[in-house]
C-alpha positions as CSV (number, residue, x, y, z in Angstrom):
1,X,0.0,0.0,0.0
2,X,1.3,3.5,-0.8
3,X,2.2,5.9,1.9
4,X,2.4,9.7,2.7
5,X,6.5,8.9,2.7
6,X,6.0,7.9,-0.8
7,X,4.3,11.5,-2.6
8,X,7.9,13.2,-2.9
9,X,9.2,10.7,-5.1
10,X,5.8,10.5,-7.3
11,X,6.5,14.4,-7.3
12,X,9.7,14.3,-8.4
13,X,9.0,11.4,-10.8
14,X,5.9,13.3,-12.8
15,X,8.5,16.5,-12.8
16,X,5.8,18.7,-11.0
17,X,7.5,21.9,-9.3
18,X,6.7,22.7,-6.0
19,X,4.9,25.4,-6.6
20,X,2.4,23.5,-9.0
21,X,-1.5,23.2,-7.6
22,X,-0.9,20.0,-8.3
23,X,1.7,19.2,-6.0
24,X,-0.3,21.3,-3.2
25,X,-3.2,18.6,-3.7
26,X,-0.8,15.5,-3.2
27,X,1.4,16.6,-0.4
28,X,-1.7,17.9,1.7
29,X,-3.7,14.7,1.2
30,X,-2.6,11.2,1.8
31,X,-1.6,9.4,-1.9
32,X,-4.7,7.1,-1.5
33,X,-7.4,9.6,-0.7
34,X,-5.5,11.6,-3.5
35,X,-6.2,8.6,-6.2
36,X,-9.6,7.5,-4.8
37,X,-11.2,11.5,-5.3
38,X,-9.1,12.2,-7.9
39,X,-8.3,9.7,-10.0
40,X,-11.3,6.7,-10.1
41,X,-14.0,8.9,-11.7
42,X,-11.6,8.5,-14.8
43,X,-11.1,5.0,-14.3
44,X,-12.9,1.5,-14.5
45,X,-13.9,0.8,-10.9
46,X,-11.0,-0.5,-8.2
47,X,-9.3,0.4,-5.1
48,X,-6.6,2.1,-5.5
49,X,-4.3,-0.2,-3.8
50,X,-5.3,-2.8,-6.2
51,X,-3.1,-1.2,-8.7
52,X,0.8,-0.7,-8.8
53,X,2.5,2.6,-8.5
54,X,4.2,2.4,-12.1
55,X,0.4,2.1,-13.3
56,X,-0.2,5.4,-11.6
57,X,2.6,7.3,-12.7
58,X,1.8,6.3,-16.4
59,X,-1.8,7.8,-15.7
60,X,-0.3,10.7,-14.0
61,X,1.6,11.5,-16.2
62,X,-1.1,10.9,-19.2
63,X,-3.6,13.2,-17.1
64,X,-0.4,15.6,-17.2
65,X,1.1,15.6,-20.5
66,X,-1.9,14.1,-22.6
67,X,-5.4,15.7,-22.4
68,X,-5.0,18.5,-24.7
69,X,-8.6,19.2,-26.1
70,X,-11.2,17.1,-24.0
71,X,-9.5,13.6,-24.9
72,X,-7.0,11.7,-22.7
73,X,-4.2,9.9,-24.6
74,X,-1.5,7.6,-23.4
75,X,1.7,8.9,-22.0
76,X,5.1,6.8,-23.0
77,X,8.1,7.0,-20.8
78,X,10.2,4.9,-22.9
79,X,9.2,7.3,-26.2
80,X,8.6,10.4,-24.1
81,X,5.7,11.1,-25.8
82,X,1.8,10.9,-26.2
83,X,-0.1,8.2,-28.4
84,X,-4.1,10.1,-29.0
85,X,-7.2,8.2,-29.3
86,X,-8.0,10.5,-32.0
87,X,-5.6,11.2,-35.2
88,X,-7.1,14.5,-36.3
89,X,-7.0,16.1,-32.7
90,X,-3.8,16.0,-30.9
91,X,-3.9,15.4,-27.4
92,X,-0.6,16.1,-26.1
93,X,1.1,18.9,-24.0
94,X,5.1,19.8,-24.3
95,X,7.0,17.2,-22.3
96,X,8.9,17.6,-19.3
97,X,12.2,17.5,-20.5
98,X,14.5,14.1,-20.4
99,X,16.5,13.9,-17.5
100,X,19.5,11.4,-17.6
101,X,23.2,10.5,-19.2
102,X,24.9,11.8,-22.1
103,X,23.5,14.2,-24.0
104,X,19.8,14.0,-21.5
105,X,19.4,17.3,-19.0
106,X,21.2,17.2,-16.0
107,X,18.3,19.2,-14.6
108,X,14.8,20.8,-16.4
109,X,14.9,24.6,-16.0
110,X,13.1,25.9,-13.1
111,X,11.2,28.3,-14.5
112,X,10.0,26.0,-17.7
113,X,9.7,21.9,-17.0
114,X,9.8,21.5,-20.8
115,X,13.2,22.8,-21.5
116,X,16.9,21.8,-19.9
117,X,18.4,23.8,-17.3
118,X,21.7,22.6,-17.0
119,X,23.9,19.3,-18.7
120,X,26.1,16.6,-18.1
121,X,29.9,17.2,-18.6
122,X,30.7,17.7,-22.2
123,X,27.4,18.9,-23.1
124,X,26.7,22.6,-23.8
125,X,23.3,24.2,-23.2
126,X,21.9,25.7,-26.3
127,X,18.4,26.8,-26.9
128,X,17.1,24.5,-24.1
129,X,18.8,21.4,-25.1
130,X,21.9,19.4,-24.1
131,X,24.3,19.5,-27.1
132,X,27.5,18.2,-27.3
133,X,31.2,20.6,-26.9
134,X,32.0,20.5,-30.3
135,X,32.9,23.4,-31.8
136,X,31.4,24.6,-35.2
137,X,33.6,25.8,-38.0
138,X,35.5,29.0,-37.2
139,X,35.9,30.1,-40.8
140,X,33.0,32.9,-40.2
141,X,35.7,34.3,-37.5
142,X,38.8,33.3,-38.9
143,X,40.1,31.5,-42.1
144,X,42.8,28.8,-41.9
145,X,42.1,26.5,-44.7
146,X,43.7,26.7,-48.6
147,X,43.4,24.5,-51.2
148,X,47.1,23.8,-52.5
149,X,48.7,20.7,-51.5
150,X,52.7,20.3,-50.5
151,X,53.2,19.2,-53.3
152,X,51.5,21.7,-56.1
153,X,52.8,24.7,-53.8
154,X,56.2,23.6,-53.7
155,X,56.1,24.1,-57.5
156,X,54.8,27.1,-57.3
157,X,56.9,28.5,-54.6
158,X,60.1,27.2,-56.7
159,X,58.9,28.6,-59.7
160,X,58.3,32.1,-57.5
161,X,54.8,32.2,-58.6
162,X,53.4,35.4,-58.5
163,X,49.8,34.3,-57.4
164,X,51.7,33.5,-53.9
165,X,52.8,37.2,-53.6
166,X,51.7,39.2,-51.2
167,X,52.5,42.8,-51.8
168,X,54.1,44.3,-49.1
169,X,55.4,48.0,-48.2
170,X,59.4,48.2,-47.6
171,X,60.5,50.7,-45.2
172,X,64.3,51.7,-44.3
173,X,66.2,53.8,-43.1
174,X,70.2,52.2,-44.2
175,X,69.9,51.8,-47.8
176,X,67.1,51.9,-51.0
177,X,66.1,49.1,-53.2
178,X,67.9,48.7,-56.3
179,X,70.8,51.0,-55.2
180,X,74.0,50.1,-54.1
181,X,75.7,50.8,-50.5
182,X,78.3,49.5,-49.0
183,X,78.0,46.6,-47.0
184,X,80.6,46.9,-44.1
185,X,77.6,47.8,-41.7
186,X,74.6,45.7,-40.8
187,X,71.4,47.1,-42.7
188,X,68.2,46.9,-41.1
189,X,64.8,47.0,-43.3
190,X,61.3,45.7,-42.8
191,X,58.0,44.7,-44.6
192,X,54.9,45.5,-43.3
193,X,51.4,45.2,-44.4
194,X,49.6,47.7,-41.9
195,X,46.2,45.7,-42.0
196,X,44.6,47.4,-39.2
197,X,44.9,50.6,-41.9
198,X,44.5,49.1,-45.0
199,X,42.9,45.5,-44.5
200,X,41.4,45.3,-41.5
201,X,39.3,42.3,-42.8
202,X,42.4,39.9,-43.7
203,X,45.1,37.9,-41.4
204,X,48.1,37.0,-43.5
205,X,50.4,33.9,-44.0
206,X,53.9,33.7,-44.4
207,X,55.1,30.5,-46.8
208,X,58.3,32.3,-47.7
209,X,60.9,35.1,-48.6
210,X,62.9,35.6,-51.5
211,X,65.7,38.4,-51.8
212,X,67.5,39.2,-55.3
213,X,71.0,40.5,-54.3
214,X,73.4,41.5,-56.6
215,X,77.2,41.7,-55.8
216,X,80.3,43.8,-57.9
217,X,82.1,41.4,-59.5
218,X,85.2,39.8,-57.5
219,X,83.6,40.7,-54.2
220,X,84.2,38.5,-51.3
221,X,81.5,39.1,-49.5
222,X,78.2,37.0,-48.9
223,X,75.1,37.9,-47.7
224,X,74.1,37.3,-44.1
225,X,70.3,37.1,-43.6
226,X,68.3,37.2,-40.5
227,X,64.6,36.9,-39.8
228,X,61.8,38.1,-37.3
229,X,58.9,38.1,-37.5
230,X,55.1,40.1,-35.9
231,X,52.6,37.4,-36.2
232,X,49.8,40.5,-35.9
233,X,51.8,43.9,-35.5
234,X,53.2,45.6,-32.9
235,X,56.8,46.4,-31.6
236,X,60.1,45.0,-32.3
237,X,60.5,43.2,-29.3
238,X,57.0,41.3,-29.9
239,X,58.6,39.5,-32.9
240,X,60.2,35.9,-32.9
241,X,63.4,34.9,-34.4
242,X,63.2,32.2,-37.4
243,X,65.4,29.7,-36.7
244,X,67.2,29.3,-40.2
245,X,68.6,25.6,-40.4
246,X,68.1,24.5,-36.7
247,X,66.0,21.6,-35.6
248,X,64.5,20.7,-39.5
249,X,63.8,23.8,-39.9
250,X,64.9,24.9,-43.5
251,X,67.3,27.5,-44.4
252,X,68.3,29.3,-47.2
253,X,69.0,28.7,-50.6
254,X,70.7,30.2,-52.9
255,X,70.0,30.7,-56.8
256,X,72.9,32.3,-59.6
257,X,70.6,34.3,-62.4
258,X,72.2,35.4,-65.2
259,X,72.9,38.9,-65.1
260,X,75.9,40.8,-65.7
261,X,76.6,41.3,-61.9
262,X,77.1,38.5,-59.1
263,X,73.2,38.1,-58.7
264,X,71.8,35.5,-56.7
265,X,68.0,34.8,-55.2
266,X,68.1,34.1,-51.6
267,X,65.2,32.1,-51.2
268,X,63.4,30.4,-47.6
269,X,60.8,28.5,-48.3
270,X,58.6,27.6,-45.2
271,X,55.6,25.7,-47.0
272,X,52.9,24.2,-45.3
273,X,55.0,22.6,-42.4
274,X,56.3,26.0,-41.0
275,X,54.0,28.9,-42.2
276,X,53.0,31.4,-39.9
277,X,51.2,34.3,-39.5
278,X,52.8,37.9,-40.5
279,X,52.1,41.5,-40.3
280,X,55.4,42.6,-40.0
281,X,59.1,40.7,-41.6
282,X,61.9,42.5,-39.9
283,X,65.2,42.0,-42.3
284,X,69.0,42.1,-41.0
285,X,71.4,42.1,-43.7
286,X,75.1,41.5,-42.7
287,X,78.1,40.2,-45.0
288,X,80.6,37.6,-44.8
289,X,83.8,37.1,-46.1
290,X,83.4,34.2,-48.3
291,X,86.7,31.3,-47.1
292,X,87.6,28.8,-48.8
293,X,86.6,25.9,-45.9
294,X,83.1,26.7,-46.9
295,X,80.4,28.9,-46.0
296,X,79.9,27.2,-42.3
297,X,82.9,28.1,-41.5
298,X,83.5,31.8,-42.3
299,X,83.0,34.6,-39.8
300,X,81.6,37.9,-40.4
301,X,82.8,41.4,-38.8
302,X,81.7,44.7,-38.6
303,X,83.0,46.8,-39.5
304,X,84.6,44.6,-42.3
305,X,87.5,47.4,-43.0
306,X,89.5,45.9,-40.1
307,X,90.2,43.3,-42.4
308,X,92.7,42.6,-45.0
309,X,92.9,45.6,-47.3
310,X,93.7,43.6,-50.3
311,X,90.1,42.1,-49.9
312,X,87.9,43.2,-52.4
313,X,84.3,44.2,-50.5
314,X,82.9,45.4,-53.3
315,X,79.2,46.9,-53.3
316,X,75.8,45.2,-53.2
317,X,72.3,46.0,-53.7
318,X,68.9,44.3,-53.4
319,X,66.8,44.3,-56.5
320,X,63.7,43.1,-55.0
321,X,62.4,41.3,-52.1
322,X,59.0,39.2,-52.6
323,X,56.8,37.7,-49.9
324,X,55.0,34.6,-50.6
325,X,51.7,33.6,-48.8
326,X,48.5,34.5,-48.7
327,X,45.6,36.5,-47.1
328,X,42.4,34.8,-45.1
329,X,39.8,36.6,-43.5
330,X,39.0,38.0,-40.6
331,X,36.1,39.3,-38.8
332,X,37.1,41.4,-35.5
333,X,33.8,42.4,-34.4
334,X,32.4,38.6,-34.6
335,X,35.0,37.6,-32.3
336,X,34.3,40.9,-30.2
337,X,30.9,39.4,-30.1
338,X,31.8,36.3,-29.0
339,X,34.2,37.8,-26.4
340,X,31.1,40.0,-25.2
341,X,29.2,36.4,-24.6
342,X,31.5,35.8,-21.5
343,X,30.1,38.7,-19.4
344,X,26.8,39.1,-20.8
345,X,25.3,35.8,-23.0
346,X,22.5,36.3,-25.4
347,X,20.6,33.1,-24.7
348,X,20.8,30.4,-22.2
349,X,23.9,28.6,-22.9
350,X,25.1,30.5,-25.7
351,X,28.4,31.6,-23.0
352,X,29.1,27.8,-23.3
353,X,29.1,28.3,-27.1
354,X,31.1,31.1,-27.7
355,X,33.7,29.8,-25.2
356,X,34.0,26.6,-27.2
357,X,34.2,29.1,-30.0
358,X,37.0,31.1,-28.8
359,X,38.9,27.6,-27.4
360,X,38.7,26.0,-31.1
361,X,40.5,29.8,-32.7
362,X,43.2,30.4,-29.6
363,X,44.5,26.6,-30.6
364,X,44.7,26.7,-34.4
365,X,46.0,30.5,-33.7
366,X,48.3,29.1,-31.7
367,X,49.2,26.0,-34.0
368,X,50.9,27.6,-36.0
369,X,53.8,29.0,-33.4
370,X,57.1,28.3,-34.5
371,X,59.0,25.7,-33.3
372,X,60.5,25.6,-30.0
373,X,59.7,23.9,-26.4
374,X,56.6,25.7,-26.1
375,X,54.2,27.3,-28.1
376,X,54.1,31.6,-28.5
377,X,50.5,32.9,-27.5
378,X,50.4,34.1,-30.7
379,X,46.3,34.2,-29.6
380,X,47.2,36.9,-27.1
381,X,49.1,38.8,-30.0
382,X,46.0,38.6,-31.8
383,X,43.4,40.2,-29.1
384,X,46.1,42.9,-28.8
385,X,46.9,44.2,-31.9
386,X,43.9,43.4,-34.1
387,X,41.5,43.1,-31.5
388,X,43.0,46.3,-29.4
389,X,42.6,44.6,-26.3
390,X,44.0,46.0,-22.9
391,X,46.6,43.9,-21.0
392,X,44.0,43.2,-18.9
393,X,40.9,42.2,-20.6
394,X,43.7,39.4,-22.5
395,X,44.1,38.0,-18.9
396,X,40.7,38.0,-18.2
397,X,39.8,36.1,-21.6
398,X,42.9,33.6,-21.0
399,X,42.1,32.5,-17.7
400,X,38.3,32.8,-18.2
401,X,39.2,30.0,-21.4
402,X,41.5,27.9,-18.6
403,X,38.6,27.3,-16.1
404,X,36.2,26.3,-18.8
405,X,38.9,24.1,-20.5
406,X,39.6,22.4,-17.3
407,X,35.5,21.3,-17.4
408,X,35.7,19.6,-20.8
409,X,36.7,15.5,-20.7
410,X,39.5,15.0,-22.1
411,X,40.9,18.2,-21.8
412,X,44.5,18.9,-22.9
413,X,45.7,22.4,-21.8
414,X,49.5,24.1,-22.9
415,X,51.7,26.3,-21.6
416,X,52.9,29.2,-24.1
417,X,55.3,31.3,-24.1
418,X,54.3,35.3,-23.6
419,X,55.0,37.1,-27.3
420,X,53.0,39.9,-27.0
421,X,52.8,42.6,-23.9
């Protein structure tokens, strides 16, 4: 026989709130008076306690969910839904929502029975429903993807194929293109795009660098090249080193064109395997006296007059310096949007979303770092220069992305290395 001890967990079971008239009526009567005055006018004739309690849950639950316009239908646990007597008048009310594992609700919503309140670890609450942390493409935010393979944009980065040119503006102060100097001291020159001026809509990336250099004839002199790079702008001191010929990584090779002067194309090629992003390539060209152990051995100086005045240093010049790569877009104010989410979410659940969002473009972002023991946050470089975040409000979005990574299964969080300030 039922008992008042048993009503909360009919209550519970049949999803009624507190609150609810309903659950007034069976908490202030015993459960048998509540099924002989409430429930046997509806019924064939028996006691109450002739039936089980799973037969008067399933009628419950009918009376609840299924007698929508004067008919009363059939509720289905197992289907979670309502079968009608009569085909061309539906029956049924909305559900309670499906409480359980997986991608069920943790818990309905208090304020609506119908709809999820909160899910099960590695489910995201969207629109009222449990759906699982995946990510959906971030190419509305950010684009990554291009159709050449290694293999068709080798060729065309060996043949210096100008659809792979980005057009960049050269800036410096130690020498002009096309015009000789002397090279005893280091020159210092750099290409910039200036996106946030001229495309603010576009991120770039770098697949390689190609430097025509022409020499007098007879010189002994070689040219020294050295590399850094701004993944997204800002200072000097916010640009990484390339690591020309250490640890795999490639280095440079050089080309003799026929032309009447000691002309060579100084080519690194980074491909698919090391591209990175680029706002800004800073250039430092030094020279080396050429030996005759080889070019690993030799040594350069500055200034190179201390040496042997019967070496010929000659003059150089650059004819022209190409980037290769290409440009992807970028919306700012969509992932301004999506940073806006952490504070103040549009919807129920849609926080959960946009921090999956921002997760999925801070780890390709940060992909693409260049080699080394750790990754650069090349994400924070990102929110600062083409976002024009504060210091602060980076933190705030990187440790706000750390406490919901920690929640996901099978979550795998890095350490980077800080680029940008």
């Amino acid at each position: 026989m039922h008992t008042q001890a048993g009503v909360p967990v009919l209550i519970k079971q049949l999803h009624i709130k507190p609150a609810h008239p309903l659950s007034h009526a069976i908490t202030s009567l015993s459960l048998s008076l509540f099924l002989s005055f409430i429930l046997v006018p509806f019924l064939p004739f028996c006691p109450p306690w002739c039936r089980p309690q799973s037969y008067w849950l399933s009628h419950l639950q009918s009376l609840l969910y299924c007698s929508e316009n004067n008919q009363l239908g059939a509720f289905s646990e197992e289907l979670h839904s309502c079968s009608c007597r009569y085909d061309h008048s539906p029956c049924h009310l909305p559900p309670p929502c499906f409480v359980g594992e997986g991608s069920a609700c943790e818990a309905c919503a208090p304020e609506n029975h119908t709809r999820c309140g909160s899910c099960n670890p590695g489910f995201a609450l969207t629109q009222g429903a449990c759906r699982s942390m995946v990510a959906d493409s971030t190419e509305n935010y950010l684009g990554f993807e291009m159709d050449l393979q290694d293999l068709e944009l080798g060729y065309l980065l060996q043949r210096s194929d100008r659809r792979l040119e980005v057009h960049a503006i050269f800036i410096s102060n130690d020498m002009r293109l096309n015009s000789w100097f002397d090279p005893s001291w280091r020159k210092r020159m750099l290409l910039t795009l200036k996106s946030n001026k001229y495309k603010s809509n576009m991120v770039h990336m770098l697949l390689g660098v190609s430097l025509q250099i022409c020499l007098t004839k007879n010189s002994t002199l070689e040219p020294v090249l050295t590399l850094y790079i701004n993944p997204f702008g800002g200072s000097h001191s916010e640009s990484w080193f390339i690591p020309v010929n250490e640890n795999t990584f490639p280095e440079w090779q050089a080309t003799k064109l026929d032309l009447p002067f000691e002309c060579y194309n100084w080519t690194l090629t980074l491909g698919n395997k090391w591209k990175t992003f680029f706002e800004t390539i800073h250039i430092y060209l030094r020279s080396r006296i050429k030996t005759q152990q080889g070019v690993n051995d030799s040594m350069y100086y500055e200034p190179l007059e201390v040496m042997d005045p019967a070496r010929n240093l000659g003059y150089m010049k650059i004819n022209s310096i190409q980037v290769f790569g290409y440009s992807m877009h970028f919306d700012p104010e969509a992932i301004r949007d999506l940073i806006l989410q952490l504070d103040y979410p549009y919807t129920q659940g849609s926080q959960d979303t946009a921090m999956l969002q921002l997760l999925e473009i801070r780890d390709r972002v940060n992909r693409l770092s260049p080699p080394g023991q750790q990754r650069l946050d090349l994400f924070a470089c990102l929110l600062r220069h083409r976002l024009k975040l504060t210091a602060s409000e980076v933190v705030r979005i990187h440790t706000s992305l750390q406490a919901f990574s920690s929640r996901l299964p099978n979550s795998l969080d890095y350490e980077t290395t800080k680029l940008c300030s």
